[in-house]
C-alpha positions as CSV (number, residue, x, y, z in Angstrom):
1,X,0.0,0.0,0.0
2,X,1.8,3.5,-1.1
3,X,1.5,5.3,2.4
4,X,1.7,9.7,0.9
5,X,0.0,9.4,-2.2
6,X,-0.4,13.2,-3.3
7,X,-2.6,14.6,-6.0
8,X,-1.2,15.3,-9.0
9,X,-1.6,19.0,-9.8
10,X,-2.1,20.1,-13.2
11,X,-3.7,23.2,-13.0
12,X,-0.8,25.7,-14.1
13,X,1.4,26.3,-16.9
14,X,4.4,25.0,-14.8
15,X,2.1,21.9,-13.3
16,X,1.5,20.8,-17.2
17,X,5.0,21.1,-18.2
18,X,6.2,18.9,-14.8
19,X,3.6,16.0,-15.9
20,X,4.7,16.3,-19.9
21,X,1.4,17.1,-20.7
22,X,0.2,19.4,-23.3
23,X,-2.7,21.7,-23.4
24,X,-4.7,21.5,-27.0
25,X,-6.6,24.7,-28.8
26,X,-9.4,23.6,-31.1
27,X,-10.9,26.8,-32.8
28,X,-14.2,26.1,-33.9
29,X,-15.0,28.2,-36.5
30,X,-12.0,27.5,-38.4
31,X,-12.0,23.7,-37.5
32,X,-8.5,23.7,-36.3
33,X,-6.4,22.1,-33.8
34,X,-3.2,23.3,-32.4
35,X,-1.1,23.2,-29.1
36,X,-0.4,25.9,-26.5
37,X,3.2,27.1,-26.4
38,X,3.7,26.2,-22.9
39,X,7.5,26.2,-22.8
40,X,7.3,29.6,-23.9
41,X,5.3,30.7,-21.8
42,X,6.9,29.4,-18.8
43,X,10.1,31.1,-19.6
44,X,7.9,34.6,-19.8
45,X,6.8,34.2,-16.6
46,X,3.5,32.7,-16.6
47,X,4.6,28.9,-15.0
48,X,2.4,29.6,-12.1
49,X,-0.5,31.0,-13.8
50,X,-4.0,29.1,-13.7
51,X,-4.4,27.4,-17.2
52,X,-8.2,28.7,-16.6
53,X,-7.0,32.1,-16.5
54,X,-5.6,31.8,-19.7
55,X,-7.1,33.0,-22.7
56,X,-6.2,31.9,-26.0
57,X,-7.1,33.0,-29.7
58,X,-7.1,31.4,-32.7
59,X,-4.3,32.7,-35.3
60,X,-6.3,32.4,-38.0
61,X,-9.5,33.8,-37.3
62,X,-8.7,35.3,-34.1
63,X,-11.4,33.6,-32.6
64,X,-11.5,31.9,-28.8
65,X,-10.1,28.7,-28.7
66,X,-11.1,25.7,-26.7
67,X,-8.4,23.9,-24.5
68,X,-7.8,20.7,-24.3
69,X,-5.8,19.0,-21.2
70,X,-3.6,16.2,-23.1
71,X,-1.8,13.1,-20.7
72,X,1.8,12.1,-22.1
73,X,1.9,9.6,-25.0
74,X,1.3,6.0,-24.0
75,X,4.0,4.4,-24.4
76,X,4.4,1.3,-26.7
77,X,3.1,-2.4,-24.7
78,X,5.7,-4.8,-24.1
């Protein structure tokens, strides 16, 4: 039994980039998917911002983008 389990936090820019996952923008009206630059903005100072604070735009359209929280890629059975 693992005795100090703690909760994985995911919930910042910082958080994301600990756990290797990857936060994806879908833009609806242009029906496009792409990923948040979340190295970048960790080095600009935002690695302990709230990801729901965040507001991102399409750079098409400039329309809002939805996020989507993305786990590591599985990697291959054995």
């Amino acid at each position: 039994m693992l005795a100090h389990m703690h909760p994985i936090q995911l919930q910042t820019v910082g958080g994301l980039l600990a756990r290797d996952h990857t936060l994806g923008l879908y833009c609806h009206h242009c029906d496009r998917w792409t990923e948040a630059p979340l190295e970048r903005l960790a080095s600009e100072g935002w690695g302990r911002t709230p990801i729901i604070k965040l507001r991102f735009r399409c750079i098409v359209c400039g329309g809002p983008a939805q996020r989507q929280l993305r786990p590591p890629a599985a990697s291959p059975a054995q």
